[in-house]
C-alpha positions as CSV (number, residue, x, y, z in Angstrom):
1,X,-86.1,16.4,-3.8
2,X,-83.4,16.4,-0.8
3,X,-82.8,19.5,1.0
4,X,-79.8,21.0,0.1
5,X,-78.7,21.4,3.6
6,X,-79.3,18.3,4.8
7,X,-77.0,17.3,1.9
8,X,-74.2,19.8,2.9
9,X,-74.1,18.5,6.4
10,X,-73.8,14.7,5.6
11,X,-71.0,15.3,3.3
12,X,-69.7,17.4,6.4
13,X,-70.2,14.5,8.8
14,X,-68.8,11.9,6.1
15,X,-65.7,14.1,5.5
16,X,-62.5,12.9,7.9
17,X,-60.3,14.6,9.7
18,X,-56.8,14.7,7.5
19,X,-54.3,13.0,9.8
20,X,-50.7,14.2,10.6
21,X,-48.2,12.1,8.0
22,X,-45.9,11.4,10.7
23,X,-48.6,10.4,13.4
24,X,-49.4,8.1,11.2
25,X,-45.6,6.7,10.4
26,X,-45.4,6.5,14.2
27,X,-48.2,4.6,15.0
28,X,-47.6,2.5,11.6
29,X,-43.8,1.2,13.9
30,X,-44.7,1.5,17.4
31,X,-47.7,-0.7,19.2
32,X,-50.3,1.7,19.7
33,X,-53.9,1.3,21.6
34,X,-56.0,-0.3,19.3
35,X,-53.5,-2.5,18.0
36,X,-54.3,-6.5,18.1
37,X,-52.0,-8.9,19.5
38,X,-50.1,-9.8,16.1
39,X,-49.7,-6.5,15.4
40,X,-48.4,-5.4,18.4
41,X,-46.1,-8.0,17.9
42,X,-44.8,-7.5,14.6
43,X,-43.9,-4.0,15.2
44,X,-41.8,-5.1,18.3
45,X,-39.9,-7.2,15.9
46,X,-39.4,-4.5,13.4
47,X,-38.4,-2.0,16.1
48,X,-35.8,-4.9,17.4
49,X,-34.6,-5.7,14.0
50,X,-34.0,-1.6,13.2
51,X,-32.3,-0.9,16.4
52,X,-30.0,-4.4,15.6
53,X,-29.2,-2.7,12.3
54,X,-28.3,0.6,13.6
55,X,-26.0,-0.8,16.0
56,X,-24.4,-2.8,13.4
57,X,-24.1,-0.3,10.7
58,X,-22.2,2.2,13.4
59,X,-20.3,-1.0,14.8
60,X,-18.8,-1.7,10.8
61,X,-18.3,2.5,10.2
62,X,-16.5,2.4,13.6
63,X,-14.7,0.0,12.7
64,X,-13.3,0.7,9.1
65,X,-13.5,3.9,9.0
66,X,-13.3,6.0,12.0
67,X,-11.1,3.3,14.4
68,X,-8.3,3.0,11.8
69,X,-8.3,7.2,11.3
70,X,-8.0,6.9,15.0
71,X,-5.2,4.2,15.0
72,X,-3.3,6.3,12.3
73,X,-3.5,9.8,14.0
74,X,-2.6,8.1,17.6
75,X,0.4,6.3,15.8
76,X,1.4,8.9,13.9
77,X,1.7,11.1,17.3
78,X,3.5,9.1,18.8
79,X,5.9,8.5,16.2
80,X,6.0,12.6,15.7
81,X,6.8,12.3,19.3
82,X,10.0,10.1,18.9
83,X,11.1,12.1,16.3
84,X,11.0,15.6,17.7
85,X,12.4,14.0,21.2
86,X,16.5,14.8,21.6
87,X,17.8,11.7,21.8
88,X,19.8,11.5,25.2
89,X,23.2,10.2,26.2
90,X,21.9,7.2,27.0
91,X,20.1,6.5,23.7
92,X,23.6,7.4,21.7
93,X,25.7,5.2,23.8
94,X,23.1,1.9,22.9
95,X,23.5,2.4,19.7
96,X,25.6,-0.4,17.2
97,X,28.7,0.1,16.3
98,X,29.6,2.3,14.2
99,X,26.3,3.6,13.7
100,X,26.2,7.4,12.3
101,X,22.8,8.5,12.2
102,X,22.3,9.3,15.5
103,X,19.0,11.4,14.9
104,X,17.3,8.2,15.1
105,X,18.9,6.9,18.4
106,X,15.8,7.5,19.9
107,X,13.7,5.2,17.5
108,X,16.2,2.5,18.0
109,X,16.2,3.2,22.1
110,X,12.5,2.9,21.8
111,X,12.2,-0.1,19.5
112,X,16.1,-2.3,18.5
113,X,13.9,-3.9,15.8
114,X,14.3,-0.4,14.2
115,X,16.8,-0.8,11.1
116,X,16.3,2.6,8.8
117,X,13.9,5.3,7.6
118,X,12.2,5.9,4.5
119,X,11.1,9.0,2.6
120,X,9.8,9.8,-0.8
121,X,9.9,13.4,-1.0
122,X,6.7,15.0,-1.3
123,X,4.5,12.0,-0.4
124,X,3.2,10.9,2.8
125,X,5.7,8.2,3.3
126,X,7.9,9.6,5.9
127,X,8.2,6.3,8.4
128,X,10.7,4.3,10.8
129,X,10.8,0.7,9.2
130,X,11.6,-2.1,11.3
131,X,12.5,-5.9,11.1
132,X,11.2,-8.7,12.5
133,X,12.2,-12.6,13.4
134,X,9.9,-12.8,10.2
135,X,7.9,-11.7,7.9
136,X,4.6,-11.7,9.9
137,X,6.0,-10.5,13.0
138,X,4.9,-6.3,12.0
139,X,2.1,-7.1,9.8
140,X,-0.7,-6.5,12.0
141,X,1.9,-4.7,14.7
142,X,2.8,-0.9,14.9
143,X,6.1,0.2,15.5
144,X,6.2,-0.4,19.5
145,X,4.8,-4.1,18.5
146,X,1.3,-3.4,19.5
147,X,-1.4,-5.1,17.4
148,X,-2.5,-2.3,14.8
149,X,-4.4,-3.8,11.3
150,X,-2.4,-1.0,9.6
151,X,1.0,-2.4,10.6
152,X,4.3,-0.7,10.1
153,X,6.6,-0.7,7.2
154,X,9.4,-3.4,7.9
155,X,12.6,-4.8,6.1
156,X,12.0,-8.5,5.0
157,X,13.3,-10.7,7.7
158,X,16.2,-12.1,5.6
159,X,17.8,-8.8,4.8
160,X,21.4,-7.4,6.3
161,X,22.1,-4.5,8.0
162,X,25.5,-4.9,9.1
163,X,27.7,-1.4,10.5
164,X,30.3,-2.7,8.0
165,X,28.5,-1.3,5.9
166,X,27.5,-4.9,4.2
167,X,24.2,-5.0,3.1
168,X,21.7,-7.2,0.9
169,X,22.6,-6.5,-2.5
170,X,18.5,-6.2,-2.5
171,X,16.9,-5.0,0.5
172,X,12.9,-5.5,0.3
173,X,10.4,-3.0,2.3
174,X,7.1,-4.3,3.2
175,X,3.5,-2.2,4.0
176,X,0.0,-1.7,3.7
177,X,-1.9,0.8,2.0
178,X,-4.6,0.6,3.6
179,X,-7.6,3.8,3.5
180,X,-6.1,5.6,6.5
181,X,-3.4,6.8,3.4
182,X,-0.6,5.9,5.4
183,X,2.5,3.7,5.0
184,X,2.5,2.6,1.6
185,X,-0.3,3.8,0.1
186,X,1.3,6.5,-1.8
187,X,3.4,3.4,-3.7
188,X,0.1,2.5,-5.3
189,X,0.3,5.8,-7.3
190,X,3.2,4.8,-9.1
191,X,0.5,1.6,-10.1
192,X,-2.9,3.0,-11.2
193,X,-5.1,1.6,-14.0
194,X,-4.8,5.1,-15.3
195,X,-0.7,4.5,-16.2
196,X,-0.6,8.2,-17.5
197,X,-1.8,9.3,-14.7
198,X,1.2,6.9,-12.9
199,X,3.7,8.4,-15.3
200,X,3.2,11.9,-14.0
201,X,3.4,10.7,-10.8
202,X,6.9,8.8,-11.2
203,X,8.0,12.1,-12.9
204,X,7.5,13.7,-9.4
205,X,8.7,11.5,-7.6
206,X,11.7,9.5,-8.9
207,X,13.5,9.0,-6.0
208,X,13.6,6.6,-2.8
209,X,15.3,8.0,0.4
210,X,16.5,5.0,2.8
211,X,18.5,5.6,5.5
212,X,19.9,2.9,8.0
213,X,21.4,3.4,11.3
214,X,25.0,2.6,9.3
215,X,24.3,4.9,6.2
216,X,22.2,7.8,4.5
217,X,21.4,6.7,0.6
218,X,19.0,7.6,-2.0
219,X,17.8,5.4,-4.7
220,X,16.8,6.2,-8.3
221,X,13.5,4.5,-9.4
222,X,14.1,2.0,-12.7
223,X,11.2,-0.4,-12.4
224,X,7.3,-0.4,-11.5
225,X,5.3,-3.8,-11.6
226,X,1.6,-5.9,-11.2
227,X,3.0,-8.8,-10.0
228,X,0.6,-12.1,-9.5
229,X,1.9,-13.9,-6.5
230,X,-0.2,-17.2,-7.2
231,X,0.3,-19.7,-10.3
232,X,-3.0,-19.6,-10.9
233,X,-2.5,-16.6,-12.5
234,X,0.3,-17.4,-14.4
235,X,3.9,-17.6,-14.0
236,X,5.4,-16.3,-10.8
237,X,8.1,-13.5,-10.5
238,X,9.7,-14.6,-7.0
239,X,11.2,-11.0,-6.3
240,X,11.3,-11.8,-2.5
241,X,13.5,-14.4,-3.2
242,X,15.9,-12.2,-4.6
243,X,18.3,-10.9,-1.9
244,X,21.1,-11.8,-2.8
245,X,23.0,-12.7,-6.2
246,X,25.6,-15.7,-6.8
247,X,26.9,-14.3,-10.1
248,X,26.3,-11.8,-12.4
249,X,23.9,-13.6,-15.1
250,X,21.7,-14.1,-12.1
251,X,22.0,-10.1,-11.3
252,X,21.3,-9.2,-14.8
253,X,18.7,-11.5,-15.5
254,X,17.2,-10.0,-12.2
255,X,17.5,-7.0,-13.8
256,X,16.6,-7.5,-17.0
257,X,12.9,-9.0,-15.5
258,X,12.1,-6.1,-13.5
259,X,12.7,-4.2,-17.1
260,X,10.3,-7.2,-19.0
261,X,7.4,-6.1,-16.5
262,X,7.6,-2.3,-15.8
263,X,4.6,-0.2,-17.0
264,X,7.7,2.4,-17.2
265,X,11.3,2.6,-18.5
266,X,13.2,5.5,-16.6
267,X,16.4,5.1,-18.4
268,X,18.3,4.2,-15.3
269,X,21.3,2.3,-15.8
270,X,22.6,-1.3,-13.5
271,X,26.0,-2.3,-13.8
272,X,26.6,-5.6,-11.7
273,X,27.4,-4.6,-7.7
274,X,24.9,-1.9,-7.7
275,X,22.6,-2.2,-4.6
276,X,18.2,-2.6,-5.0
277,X,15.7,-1.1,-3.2
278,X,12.1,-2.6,-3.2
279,X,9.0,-1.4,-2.0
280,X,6.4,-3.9,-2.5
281,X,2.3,-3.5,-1.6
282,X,-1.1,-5.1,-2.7
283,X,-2.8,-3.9,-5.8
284,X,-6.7,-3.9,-5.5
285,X,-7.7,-1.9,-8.5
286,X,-7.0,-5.0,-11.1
287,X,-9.6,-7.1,-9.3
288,X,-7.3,-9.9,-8.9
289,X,-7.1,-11.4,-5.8
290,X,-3.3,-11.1,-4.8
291,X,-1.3,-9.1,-6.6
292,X,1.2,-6.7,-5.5
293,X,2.6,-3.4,-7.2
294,X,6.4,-3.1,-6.8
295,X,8.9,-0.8,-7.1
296,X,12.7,-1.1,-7.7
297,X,15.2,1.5,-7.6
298,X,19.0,1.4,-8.2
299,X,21.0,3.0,-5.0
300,X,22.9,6.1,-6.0
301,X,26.4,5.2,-6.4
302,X,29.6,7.4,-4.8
303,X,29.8,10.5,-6.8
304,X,26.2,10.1,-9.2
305,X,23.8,12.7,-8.8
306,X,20.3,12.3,-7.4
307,X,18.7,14.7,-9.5
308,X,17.1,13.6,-12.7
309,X,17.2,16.7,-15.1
310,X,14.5,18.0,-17.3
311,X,16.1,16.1,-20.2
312,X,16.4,13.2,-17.9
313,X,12.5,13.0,-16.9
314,X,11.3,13.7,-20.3
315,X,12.7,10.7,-21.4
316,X,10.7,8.5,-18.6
317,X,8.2,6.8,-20.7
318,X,5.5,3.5,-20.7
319,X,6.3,0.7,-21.4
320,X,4.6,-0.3,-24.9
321,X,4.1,-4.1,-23.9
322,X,5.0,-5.1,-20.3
323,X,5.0,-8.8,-19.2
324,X,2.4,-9.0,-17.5
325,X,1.1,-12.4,-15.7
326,X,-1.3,-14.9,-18.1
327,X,-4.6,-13.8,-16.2
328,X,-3.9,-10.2,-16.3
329,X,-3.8,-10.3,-20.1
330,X,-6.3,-11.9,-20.6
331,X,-8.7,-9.6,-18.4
332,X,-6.9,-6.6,-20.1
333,X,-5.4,-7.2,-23.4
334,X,-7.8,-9.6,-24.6
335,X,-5.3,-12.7,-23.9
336,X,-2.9,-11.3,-26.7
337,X,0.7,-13.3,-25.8
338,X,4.0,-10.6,-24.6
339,X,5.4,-9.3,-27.8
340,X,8.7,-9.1,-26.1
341,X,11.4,-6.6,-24.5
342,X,11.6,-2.9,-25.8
343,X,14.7,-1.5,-23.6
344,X,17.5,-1.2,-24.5
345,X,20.3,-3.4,-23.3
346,X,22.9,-1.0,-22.8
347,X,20.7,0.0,-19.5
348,X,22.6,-3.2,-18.1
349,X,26.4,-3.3,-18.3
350,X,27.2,-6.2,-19.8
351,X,24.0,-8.0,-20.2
352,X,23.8,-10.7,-23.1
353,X,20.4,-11.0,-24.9
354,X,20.3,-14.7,-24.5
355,X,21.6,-15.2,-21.0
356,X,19.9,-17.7,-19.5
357,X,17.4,-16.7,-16.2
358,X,19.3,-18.4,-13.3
359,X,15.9,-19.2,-11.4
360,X,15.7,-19.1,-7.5
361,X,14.8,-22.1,-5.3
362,X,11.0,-22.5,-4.7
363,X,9.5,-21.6,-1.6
């Protein structure tokens, strides 16, 4: 029979020391004495490969994340700092002709690409736009023509701004909407996938402030769209196309499409002569590669109020079947064909039902 003892002191002996956890997860990464050849090796690797992946994780966060936050405060500074600058003698006197809206003498002194400012009242678009010799020139440029991913918000290259006053009968404003939320990324919230959501939004904020260097004018919101920009997708809207118009069929029928595709019917009415204001961005949340959401509002004529009433808002509603591009109904409306137009006519003076669409030239 074994002596108890001598049992009790084996086991002792036989026992091991419980090691530290994170002794052990450091000596299971870094070569350690002891450690063969291979090993040593393959922990040199890892190490290498972790440290690579580090570096490339804070490289990618840097750079969509925390560099455009930077490009966005550092731009917005500096455009806070134009605006709160009084502009001087100097800057007055280089204005056009006949220019009014000398508050932004300074933004013109700084930049002669400058051509107007927009505002949407309670948003965060609040921005100089410019134009360029086209329409790439300020995509990836701020406002002092500096390369910037976010851009600036500019005029399509086309438009007039003339101190006559003549202007394109539609005057088209370009930006991103990037995640820095700045430029035009309040636009998308007249767009969501949630449309209710995008109702009570266009409720809010029904109206378009754009002023040029010639004129101060507000614009009343009649039309939000998902437009497909490839025919891949369907039939093609060619809104930026759509400057000018030779007669009125071709303005109605302009009309009268931006009606056939809004999520929303606003009640506004066009009569032909009345002046457009578009804001167009991309749309993401569909999925689709390519689309843009785009707004249209109708310039406040001589006289007309700005203010939509209580009565006026209540009657914004959806749009019970807007026509959307081929693709898009089939990835949300189960490939179920237009049913056709529910607004009324008398929105557009003079409009006849069966005008026919006076298409624009192809690109």
């Amino acid at each position: 029979m074994p002596d108890y003892k001598s049992v009790v002191v084996t086991a002792k002996k036989k026992k091991k020391k419980k090691q530290n956890p994170f002794l052990s997860f450091v000596q299971g990464i870094i070569p350690w004495k002891g450690d063969s050849t291979g090993e040593i090796i393959r922990k040199i690797v890892f190490l290498v490969s972790m440290i690579a992946l580090c570096v490339a994780v804070v490289i990618i966060v840097d750079t969509y994340v925390f560099k455009p936050q930077r490009d966005r405060q550092e731009y917005n500074n500096n455009i806070l700092e134009l605006y709160n600058k009084e502009p001087t003698k100097e800057d007055i006197e280089a204005l056009p002709e006949k220019a009014i809206n000398v508050e932004y003498a300074t933004f013109y002194g700084e930049n002669p690409d400058f051509v107007g400012w927009i505002t949407i009242k309670d948003t965060n678009i609040n921005y100089p736009v410019v134009q360029g010799k086209d329409n790439d020139q300020y995509l990836y440029a701020d406002f002092r023509g500096n390369y910037n991913k976010n851009g600036t918000i500019f005029a399509d290259y086309e438009n007039r701004f003339k101190s006559n006053g003549d202007m394109s009968a539609n005057t088209i404003l370009y930006g991103h909407n990037l995640r820095t939320e700045n430029y035009f990324t309040d636009v998308t919230e007249y767009r969501r996938i949630d449309l209710n959501k995008s109702l009570e939004f266009l409720k809010a904020h029904p109206v378009i402030e754009f002023n040029t260097l010639f004129e101060k004018a507000k614009y009343k919101i009649f039309s939000v769209m998902i437009l497909n920009t490839t025919e891949d997708y369907g039939d093609v809207f060619r809104y930026t196309q759509m400057l000018d118009f030779s007669s009125k069929a071709q303005f109605n029928n302009f009309a009268a499409e931006c009606l056939d595709r809004s999520d929303f019917f606003t009640g506004v009415d066009i009569k032909y002569g009345d002046e457009f204001l578009t804001l167009s961005t991309c749309e993401f949340e569909s999925m689709l590669y390519d689309m843009r959401i785009v707004v249209v509002a109708r310039k406040v004529r001589d006289g007309e109020s700005s203010h939509f009433t209580e009565e006026e808002l209540e009657k914004f509603v959806r749009n019970p079947d807007p026509k959307y591009c081929e693709v898009y109904r089939d990835n949300w409306f189960y490939g179920t064909p237009w049913s056709g137009r529910y607004w009324d006519p008398a929105w557009i003076d003079g409009f006849e039902k069966d005008e026919t669409f006076q298409p624009w030239p192809e690109e």
